[in-house]
KENU-390140 format. One line per 4 residues: number of its first residue (from 1); for each residue x, y, z of N, C-alpha, C. Coordinates in pm, whole numbers, m for minus. Example, Ala and Ser with C-alpha at 12.3 -4.5 7.8 and 13.67 -1.06 7.14 Angstrom:
KENU-390140
1	1319/m569/780/1230/m450/780/1320/m330/780; 1285/m225/708/1367/m106/714/1290/3/787 $
This chain:
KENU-390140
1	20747/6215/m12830/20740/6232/m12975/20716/6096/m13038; 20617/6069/m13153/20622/5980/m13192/20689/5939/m13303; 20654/5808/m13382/20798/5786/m13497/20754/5880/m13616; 20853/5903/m13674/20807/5958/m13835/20746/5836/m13946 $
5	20719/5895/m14057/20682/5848/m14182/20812/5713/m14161; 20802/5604/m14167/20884/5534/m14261/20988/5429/m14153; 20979/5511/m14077/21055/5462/m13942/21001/5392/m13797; 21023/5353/m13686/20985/5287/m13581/20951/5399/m13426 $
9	20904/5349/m13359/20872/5446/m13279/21010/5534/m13177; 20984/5669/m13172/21130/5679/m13074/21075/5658/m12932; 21154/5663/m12816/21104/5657/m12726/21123/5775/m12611; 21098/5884/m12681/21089/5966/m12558/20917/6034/m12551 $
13	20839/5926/m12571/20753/5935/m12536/20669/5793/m12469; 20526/5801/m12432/20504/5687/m12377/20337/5752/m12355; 20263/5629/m12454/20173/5696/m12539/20070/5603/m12455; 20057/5488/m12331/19965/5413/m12251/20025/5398/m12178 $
17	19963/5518/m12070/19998/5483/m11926/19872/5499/m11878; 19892/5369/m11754/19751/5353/m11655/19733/5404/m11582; 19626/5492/m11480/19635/5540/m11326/19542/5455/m11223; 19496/5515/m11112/19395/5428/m11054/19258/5455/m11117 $
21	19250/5542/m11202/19114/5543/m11213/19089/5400/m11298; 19181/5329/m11348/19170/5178/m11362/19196/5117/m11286; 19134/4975/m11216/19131/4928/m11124/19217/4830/m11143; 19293/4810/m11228/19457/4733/m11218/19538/4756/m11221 $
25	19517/4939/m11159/19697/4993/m11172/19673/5067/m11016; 19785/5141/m11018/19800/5164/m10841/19869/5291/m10810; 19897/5332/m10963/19961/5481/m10944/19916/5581/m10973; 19884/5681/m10930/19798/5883/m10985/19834/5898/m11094 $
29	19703/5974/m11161/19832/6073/m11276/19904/6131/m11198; 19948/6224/m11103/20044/6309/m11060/20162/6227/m11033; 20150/6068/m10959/20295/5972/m10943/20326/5947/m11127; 20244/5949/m11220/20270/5922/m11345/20358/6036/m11374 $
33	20287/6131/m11386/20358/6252/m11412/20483/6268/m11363; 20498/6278/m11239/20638/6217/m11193/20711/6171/m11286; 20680/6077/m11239/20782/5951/m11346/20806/6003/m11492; 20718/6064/m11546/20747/6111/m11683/20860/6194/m11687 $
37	20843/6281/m11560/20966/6397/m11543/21104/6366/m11533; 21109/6251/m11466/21218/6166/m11403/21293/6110/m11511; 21178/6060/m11654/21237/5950/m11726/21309/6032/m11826; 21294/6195/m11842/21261/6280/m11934/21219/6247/m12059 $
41	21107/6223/m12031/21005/6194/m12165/20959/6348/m12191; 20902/6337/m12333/20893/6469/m12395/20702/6447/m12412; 20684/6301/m12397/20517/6325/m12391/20474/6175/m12323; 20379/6244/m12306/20293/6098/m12175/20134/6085/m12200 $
45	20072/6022/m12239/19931/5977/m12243/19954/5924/m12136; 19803/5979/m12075/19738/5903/m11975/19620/5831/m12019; 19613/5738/m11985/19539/5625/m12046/19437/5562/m11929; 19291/5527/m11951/19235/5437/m11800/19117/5363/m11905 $
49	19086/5214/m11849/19003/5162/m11855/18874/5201/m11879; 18757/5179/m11992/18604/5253/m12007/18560/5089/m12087; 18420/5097/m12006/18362/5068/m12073/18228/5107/m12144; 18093/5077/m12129/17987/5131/m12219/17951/5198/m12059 $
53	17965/5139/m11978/17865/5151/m11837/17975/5296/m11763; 18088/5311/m11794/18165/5437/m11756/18180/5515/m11747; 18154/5580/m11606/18084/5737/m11563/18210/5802/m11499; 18358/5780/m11487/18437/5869/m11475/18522/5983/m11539 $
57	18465/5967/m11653/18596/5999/m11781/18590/6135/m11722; 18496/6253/m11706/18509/6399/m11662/18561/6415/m11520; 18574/6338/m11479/18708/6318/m11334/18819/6282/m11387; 18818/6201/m11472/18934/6145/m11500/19001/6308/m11569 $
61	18947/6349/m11679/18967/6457/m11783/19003/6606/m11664; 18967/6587/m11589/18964/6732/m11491/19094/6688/m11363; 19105/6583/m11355/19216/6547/m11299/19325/6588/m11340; 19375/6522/m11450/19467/6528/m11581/19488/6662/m11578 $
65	19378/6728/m11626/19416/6859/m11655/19431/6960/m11574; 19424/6940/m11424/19446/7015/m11332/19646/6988/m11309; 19694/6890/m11353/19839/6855/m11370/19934/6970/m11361; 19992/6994/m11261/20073/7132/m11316/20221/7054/m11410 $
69	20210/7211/m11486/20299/7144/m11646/20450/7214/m11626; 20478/7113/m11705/20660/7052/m11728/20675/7172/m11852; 20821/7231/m11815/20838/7227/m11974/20961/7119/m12054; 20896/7138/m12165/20893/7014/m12272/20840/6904/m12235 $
73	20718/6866/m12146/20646/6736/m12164/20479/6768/m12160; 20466/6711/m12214/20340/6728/m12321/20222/6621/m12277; 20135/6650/m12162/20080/6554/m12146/19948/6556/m12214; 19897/6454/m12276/19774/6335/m12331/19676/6307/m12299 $
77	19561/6248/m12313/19446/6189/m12249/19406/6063/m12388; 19343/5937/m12284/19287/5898/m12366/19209/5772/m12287; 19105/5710/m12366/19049/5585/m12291/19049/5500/m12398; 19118/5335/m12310/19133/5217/m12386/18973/5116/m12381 $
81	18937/5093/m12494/18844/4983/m12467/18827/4867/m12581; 18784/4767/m12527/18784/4663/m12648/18718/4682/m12752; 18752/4594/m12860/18656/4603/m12982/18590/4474/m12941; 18426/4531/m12955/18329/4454/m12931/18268/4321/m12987 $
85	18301/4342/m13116/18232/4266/m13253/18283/4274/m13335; 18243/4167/m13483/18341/4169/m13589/18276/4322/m13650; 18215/4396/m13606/18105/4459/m13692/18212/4638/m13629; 18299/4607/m13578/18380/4724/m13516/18354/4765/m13408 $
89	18236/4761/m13304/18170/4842/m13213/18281/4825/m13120; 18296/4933/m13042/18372/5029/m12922/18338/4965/m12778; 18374/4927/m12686/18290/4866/m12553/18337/5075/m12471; 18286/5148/m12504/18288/5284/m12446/18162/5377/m12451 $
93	18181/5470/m12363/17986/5577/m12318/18030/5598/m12491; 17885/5653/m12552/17865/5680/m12628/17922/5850/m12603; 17859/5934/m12526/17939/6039/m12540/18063/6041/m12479; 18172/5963/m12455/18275/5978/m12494/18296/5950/m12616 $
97	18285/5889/m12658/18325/5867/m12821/18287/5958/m12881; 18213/6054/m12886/18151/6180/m12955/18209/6265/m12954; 18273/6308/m12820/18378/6425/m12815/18502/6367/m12817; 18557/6272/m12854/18692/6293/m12915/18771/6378/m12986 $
101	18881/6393/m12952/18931/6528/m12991/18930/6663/m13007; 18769/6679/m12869/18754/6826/m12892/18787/6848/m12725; 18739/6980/m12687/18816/7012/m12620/18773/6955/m12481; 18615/6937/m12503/18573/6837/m12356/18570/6675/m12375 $
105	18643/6633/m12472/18711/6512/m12475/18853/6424/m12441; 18857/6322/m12507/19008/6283/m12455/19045/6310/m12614; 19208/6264/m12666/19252/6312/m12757/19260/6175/m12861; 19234/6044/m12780/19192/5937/m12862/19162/5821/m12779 $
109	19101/5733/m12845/19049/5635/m12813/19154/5518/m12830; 19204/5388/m12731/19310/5300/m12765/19209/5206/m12784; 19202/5144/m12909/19151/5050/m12945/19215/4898/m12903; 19193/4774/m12807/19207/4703/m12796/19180/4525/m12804 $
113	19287/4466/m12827/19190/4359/m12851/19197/4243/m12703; 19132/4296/m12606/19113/4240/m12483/19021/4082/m12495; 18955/4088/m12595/18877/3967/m12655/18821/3975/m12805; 18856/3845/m12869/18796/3839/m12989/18649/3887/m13040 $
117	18663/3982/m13133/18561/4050/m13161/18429/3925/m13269; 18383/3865/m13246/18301/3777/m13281/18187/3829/m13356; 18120/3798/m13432/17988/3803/m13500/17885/3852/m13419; 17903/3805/m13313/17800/3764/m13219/17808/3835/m13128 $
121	17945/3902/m13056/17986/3990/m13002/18108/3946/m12926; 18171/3979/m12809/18328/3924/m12792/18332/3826/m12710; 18429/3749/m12769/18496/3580/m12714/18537/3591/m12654; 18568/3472/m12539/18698/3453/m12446/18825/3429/m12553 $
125	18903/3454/m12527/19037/3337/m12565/18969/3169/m12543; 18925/3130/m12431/18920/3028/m12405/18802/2966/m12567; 18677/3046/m12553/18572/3012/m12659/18668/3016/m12783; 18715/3144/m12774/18798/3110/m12933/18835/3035/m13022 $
129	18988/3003/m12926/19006/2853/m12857/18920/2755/m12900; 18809/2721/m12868/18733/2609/m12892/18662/2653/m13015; 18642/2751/m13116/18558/2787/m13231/18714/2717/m13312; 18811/2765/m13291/18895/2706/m13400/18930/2555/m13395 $
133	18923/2495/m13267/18945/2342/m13264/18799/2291/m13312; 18683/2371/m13325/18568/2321/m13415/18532/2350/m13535; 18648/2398/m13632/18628/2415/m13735/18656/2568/m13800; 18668/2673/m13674/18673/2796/m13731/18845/2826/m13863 $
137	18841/2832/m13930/18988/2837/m14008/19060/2973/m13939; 19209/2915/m13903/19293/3017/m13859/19276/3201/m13916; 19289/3127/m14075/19286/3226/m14100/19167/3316/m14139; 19089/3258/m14081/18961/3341/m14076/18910/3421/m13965 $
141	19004/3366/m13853/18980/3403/m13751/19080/3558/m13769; 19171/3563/m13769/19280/3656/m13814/19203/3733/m13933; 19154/3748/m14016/19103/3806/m14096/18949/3869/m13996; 18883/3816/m13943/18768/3865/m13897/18848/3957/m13766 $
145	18938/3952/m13715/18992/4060/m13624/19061/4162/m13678; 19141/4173/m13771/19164/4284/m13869/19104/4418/m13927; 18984/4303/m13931/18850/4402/m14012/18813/4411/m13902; 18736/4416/m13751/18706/4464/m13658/18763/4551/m13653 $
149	18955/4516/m13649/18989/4661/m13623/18971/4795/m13702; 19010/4740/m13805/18972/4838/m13914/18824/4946/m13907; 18735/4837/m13902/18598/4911/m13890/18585/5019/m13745; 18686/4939/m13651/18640/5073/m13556/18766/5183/m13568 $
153	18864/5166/m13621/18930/5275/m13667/18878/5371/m13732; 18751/5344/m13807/18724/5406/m13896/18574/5481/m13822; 18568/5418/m13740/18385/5482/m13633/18412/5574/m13564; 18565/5608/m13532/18584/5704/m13400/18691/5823/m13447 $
157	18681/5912/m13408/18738/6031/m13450/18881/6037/m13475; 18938/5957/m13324/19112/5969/m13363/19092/5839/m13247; 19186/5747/m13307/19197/5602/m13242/19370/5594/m13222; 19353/5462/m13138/19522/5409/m13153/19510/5295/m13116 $
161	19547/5220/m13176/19577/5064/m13196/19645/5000/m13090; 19610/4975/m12973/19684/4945/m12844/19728/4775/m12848; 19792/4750/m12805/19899/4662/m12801/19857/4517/m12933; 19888/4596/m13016/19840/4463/m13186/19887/4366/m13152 $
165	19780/4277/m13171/19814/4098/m13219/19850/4077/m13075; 19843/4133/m12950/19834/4079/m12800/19766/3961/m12807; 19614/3934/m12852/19543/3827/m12884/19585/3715/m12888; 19664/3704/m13058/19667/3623/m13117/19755/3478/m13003 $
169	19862/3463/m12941/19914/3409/m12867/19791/3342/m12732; 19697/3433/m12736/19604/3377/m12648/19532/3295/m12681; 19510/3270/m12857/19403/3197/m12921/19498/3105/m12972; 19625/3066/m12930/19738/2957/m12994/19805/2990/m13147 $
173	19764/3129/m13170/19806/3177/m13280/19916/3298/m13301; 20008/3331/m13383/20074/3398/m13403/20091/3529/m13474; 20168/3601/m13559/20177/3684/m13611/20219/3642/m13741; 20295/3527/m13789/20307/3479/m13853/20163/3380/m13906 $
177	20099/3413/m13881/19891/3411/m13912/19862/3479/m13997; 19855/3597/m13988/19877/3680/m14017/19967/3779/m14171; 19876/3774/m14286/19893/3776/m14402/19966/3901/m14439; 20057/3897/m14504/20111/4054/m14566/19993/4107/m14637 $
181	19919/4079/m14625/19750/4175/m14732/19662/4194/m14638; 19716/4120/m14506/19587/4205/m14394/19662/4289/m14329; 19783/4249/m14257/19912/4362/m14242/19907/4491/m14340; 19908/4505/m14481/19855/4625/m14537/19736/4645/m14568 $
185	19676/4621/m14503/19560/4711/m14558/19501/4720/m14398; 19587/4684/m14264/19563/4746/m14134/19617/4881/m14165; 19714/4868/m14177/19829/4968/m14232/19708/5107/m14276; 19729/5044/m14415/19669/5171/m14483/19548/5249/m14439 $
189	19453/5156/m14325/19346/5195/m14259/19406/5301/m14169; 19491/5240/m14132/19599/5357/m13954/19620/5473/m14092; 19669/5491/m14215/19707/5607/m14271/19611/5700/m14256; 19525/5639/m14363/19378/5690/m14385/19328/5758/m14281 $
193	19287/5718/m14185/19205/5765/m14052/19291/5847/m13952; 19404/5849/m13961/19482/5929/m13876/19484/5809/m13754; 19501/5724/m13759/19511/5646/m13624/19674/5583/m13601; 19696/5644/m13479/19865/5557/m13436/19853/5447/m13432 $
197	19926/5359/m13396/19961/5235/m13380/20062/5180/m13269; 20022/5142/m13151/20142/5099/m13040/20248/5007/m13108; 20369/5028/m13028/20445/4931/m13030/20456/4928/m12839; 20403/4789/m12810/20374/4799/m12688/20496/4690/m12568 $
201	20552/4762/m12491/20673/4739/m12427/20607/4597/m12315; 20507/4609/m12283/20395/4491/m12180/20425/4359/m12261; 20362/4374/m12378/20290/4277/m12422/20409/4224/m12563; 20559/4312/m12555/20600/4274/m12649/20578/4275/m12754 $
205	20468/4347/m12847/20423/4366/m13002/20402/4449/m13044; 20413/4501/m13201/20376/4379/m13283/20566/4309/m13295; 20581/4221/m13366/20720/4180/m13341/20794/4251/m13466; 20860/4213/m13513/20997/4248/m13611/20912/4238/m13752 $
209	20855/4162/m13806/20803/4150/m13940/20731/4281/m13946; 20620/4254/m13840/20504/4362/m13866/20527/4479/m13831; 20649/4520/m13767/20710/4727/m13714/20719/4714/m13858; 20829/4640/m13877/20897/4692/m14056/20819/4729/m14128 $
213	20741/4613/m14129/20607/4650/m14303/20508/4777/m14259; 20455/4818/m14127/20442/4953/m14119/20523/5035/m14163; 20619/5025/m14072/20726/5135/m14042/20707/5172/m14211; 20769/5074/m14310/20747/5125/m14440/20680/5175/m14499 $
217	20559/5154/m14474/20414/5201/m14530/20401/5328/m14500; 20489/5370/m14390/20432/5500/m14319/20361/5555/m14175; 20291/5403/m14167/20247/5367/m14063/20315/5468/m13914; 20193/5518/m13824/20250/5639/m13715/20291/5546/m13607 $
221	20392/5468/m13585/20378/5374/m13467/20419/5498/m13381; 20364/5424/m13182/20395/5480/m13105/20457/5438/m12986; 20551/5443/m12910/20606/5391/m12812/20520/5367/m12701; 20478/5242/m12605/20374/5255/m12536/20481/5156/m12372 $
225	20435/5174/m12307/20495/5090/m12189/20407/5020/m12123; 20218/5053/m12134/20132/5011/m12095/20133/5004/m11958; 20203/5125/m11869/20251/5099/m11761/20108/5088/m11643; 20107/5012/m11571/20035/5044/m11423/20040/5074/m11309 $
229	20182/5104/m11299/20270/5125/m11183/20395/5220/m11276; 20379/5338/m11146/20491/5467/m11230/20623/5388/m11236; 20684/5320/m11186/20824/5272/m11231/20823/5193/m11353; 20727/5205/m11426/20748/5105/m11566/20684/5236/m11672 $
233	20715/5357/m11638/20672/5482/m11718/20755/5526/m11809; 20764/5504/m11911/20885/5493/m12013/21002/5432/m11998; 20988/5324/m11894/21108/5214/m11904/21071/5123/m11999; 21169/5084/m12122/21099/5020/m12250/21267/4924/m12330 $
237	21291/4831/m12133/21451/4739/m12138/21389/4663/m12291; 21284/4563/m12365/21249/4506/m12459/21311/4620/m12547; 21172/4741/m12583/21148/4835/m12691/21359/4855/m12746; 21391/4884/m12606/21560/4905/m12671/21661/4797/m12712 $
241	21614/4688/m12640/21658/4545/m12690/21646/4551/m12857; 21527/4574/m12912/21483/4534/m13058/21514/4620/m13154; 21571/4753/m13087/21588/4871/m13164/21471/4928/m13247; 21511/5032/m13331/21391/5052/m13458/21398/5028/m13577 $
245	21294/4955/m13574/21248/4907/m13710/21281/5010/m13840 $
């Protein structure tokens, strides 16, 4: 289940989990599934790696759904991929992105920021890195990833905001970068469009400022563990450390 209007995510769900059909994790959906049963979670996205060149998703989708089902757990589909450019573009097949949310699709797209979405198209950390020690302004840089996100929130049918502001720490920057007027009006984009928002147990984010000022807004956060290995499948020792926002 995810959080309500106003509040922080609960955790008897776990909204990015990895299988092998990504090549940095090591567990099935069926060992996932497992684990979901085990943790008694009430819902589980399955989550795998796509990019533009990605020809598994209808294995992946027929896998999944061959799952024999729990009652009360509610399993998910979805594929994570970066945002490409400041201009919003998706690094995913074009027809996946088309059938989102129907019935020969996944149920959303995790929007990530695996690399800075650039003008030009996506940065290392490392280039980044060197655009801001040559002049790029912090906060321009933070403002031009915002609006990436925004814009592809707004290109794809049903999105989710996978592990926010992961980035920023890679480019020597923080969350405290990061303006209460780009914070709302990410916000109000996630209202608008129907798009969740992780609170991601991996990567530790977004931190304490930025759950709240969602959480208030309304904002749908979602409990995520980003797991790649079934023993980290709704184990979320941080997420309960910090409580809810």
């Amino acid at each position: 289940m995810s959080g309500g209007r106003g509040r922080g995510p609960v955790l008897d769900g776990d909204h990015h989990v990895h299988s092998t059909f990504s090549d940095d994790a090591v567990s099935s959906p069926q060992e996932n599934l497992d684990a979901a049963v085990r943790a008694g979670l009430a819902t589980i996205r399955m989550v795998d790696h796509v990019r533009t060149t990605t020809t598994y998703v209808p294995d992946f989708l027929a896998v999944v759904r061959a799952l024999p089902a729990h009652d009360g757990l509610t399993v998910l589909t979805g594929v994570e991929a970066k945002i490409l450019d400041a201009a919003g573009a998706i690094d995913a097949p074009p027809e996946v992105l088309a059938a989102v949310g129907t019935p020969a699709g996944v149920d959303r797209v995790l929007l990530a920021d695996h690399q800075f979405p650039g003008p030009d198209g996506p940065w290392s950390p490392r280039v980044t890195t060197e655009r801001i020690a040559a002049g790029l302004a912090p906060g321009d840089a933070v403002e031009m990833l915002v609006l990436a996100t925004i814009r592809a929130m707004r290109s794809v049918a049903r999105a989710q905001v996978a592990h926010p502001f992961s980035l920023l720490p890679k480019i020597g920057l923080t969350e405290d970068d990061v303006s209460d007027e780009l914070l709302d009006a990410l916000g109000a984009a996630a209202i608008e469009t129907g798009t969740t928002v992780e609170v991601n147990e991996k990567w530790t984010c977004p931190g304490e400022r930025v759950r709240g000022r969602w959480a208030a807004a309304g904002v749908e956060l979602v409990a995520a563990s980003d797991a790649h290995h079934e023993s980290d499948v709704g184990a979320y020792p941080w997420l309960r450390s910090v409580g809810r926002s």
